[in-house]
Residue, then its C-alpha position, 0 to 999 in steps of 0.5 A: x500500500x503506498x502512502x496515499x492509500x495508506x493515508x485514504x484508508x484512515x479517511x471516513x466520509x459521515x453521511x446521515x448516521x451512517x460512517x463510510x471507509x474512503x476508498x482504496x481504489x475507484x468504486x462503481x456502484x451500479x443501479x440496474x432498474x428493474x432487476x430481480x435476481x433471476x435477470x442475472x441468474x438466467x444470463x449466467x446459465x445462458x453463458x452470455x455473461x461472464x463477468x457476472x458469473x465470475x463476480x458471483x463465484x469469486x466476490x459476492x453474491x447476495x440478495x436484499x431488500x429494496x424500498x416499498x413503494x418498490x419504484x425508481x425515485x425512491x429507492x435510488x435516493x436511498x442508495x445515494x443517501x443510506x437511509x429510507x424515505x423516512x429521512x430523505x423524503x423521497x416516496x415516490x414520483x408523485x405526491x399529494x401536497x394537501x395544503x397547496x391542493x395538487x399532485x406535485x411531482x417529486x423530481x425537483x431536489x428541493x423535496x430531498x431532505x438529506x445529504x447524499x453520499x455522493x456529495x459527502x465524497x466530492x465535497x471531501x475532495x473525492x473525484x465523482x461522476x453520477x451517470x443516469x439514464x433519464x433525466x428525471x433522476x439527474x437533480x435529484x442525484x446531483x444536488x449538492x455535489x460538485x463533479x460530473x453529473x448528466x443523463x443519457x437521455x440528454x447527452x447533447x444539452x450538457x453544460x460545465x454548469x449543470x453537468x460538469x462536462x460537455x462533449x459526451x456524445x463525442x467522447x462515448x462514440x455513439x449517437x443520441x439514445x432514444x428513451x424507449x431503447x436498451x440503447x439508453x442504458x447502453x450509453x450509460x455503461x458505455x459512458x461509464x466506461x470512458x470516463x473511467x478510463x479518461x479520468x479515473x474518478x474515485x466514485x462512479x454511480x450508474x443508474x439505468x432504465x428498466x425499459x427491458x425489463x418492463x418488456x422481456x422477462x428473465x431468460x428470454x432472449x432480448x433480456x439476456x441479451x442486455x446483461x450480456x451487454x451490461x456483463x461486456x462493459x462492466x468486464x472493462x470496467x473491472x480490468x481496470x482495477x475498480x471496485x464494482x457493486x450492483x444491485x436494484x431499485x427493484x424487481x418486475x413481475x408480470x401483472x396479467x392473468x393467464x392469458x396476458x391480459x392485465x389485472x388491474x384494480x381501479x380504486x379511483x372507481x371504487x372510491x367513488x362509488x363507495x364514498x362519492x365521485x371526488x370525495x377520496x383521491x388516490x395518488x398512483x407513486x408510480x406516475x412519471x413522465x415515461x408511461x409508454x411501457x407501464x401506463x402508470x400502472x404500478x402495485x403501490x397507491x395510497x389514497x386521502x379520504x375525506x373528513x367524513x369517512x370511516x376510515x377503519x371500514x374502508x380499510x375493511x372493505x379494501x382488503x376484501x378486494x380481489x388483488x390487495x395484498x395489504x392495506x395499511x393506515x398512514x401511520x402503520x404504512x410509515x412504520x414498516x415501509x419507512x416513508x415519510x407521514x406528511x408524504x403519503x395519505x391516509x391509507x396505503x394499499x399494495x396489491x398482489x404479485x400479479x396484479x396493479x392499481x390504477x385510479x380509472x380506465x379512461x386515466x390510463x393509456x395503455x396503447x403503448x404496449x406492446x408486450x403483457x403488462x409487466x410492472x413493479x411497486x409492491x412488496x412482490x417486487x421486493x427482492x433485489x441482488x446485491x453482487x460485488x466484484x471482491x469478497x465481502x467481510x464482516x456481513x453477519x448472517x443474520x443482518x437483513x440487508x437492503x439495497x440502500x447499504x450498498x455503499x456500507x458494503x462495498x466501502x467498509x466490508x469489500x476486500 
């Protein structure tokens, strides 16, 4: 070891309670959206991902939890921040703010209450570069921390001011992505990539897009074909002597009945006949921008009930719907998802494995697909992998592990 690695590795960056070693090489953490464990498993029996397979048998192998709502925004702001939503606020895409009366969408980093790890090292002087698919993520990943930051979606409007870099179109070698494309995440490796190699950052975080895995489940070809492709690029990276830890913001799983046809419970619907049209209004988390390959349809709402209400029957009445997996009042739904109270309303409901939750047909457009539905939010989606390039000490047995300690893992426990 010499004397600056030495020096780096009595360094500890604190972050939200939470105390994380400096590293003694360049660490890459990867966030695979929509990745249950089985995506990796049927590519490595396939033998189209080698490094993966390697990086199984000679690092770690393991499987955690993720966030429940299982969807993108709040789970990778968990990952950046080691924390639930409890602390950074961040509980879906959506939320309803009650006292300004609307549907506020949480992609603005000023809804983010915590301080990320990613800032924490670069503005300890750490070199970092923060990588995203889409662009819905890049704000809130970024705030606070100096270094690189830009989305595939939007490599050609970068600026050294926003984005710490310019010319990335021209330095990956590859034309603009559309949003809808395996090619999306392909830019975010391929990029991944060449700025290591230019620049050796300490920290790299790459987040992708589960538009693969909204269509192709695990095993088929088009889906072993993307983690043979994310295997390639991660096999550079690891030549060049990085640390790389990959988990999700959480899995996918069909949501049809037997003949590919989507199960979908509409509670806007059911509220209003059940309490009056308008009186309760239910938030779908799930809803963003990009709709095409799940028409905001996900396994997680939460609902706000008028005054008047019954709240305890209510409940009553959801849990017998057919679909539901669990209804939970706003202060038990905090407890044991770790979400924010002032964030969600006063019922939680999660559905079933095969099976979504939309508000009306007429509110969810569902022309885009073109393949059975296949969605994520609920604890169904829950499972996620956890896989390391170099072995793992001092992880008890007996520790639930989530995606969020990711970070805990690969700078405090990899060797």
């Amino acid at each position: 070891m010499n004397a600056r690695n030495a020096a780096d590795a009595e360094r500890f960056v604190s972050v939200n309670g939470r105390r994380y070693r400096w590293m003694d090489r360049p660490l890459v953490i990867v966030c695979v959206d929509g990745c249950e464990a089985d995506y990796i498993t049927q590519a490595v029996q396939a033998g189209v991902a080698p490094f993966l397979k390697r990086a199984c048998e000679q690092g770690a192998s393991l499987l955690g939890d993720c966030v429940v709502p299982s969807f993108t925004n709040p789970n990778n702001l968990s990952i950046v921040t080691g924390v639930p939503p409890s602390v950074h606020g961040i509980c879906g895409n959506y939320f309803y703010d009650r006292e300004a009366g609307e549907e506020v969408m949480m992609n603005d980093a000023k809804y983010l209450r915590a301080d990320t790890i990613l800032a924490a090292f670069s503005n300890a002087g750490g070199k970092v570069v923060v990588i995203t698919a889409k662009d819905k993520l890049r704000t809130l990943l970024g705030k606070g921390m100096n270094g690189i930051r830009f989305s595939a979606e939007k490599a050609d409007q970068l600026s050294e001011s926003n984005n710490g870099i310019t010319g990335v179109l021209e330095l990956v070698g590859k034309p603009l992505p559309t949003v809808y494309s395996a090619d999306l995440s392909e830019f975010v490796f391929a990029a991944g990539v060449k700025l290591m190699a230019r620049d050796r950052p300490d920290l790299m975080y790459l987040s992708t897009t589960d538009y693969v895995q909204h269509k192709h489940a695990p095993g088929t070809p088009a889906a072993n074909a993307f983690y043979a492709m994310m295997s390639g690029y991660l096999e550079q990276l690891d030549a060049m002597g990085v640390t790389i830890a990959l988990t999700a913001d959480h899995g996918m799983n069909a949501k049809t009945d037997a003949a590919g046809r989507p199960q979908i419970l509409f509670l806007q619907d059911w509220f209003d006949a059940e309490l009056g049209a308008g009186k309760a209004r239910v938030i779908l988390p799930v809803t963003d921008p990009y709709v095409a390959h799940h028409g905001s349809l996900g396994s997680f709402a939460t609902a706000y009930l008028p005054e008047s209400a019954d709240q305890a029957a209510v409940m009553k009445k959801l849990a017998t719907l057919p679909g539901v997996e669990v209804v939970l009042s706003r202060a038990d739904a905090a407890e044991r998802f770790g979400l924010p109270t002032d964030r969600i309303g006063d019922v939680v409901i999660v559905s079933e494995r095969l099976y979504v939750i939309g508000t009306s047909p007429a509110r969810h457009d569902l022309s885009g697909l073109d393949a059975p539905l296949r969605s994520h939010g609920g604890l169904s989606e829950q499972a996620v992998p956890l896989v390391f390039n170099r072995r793992l000490e001092g992880v008890t047995t007996t520790r639930r592990l989530r995606n969020f300690d990711i970070f805990d893992l690969a700078l405090n426990h990899a060797v």
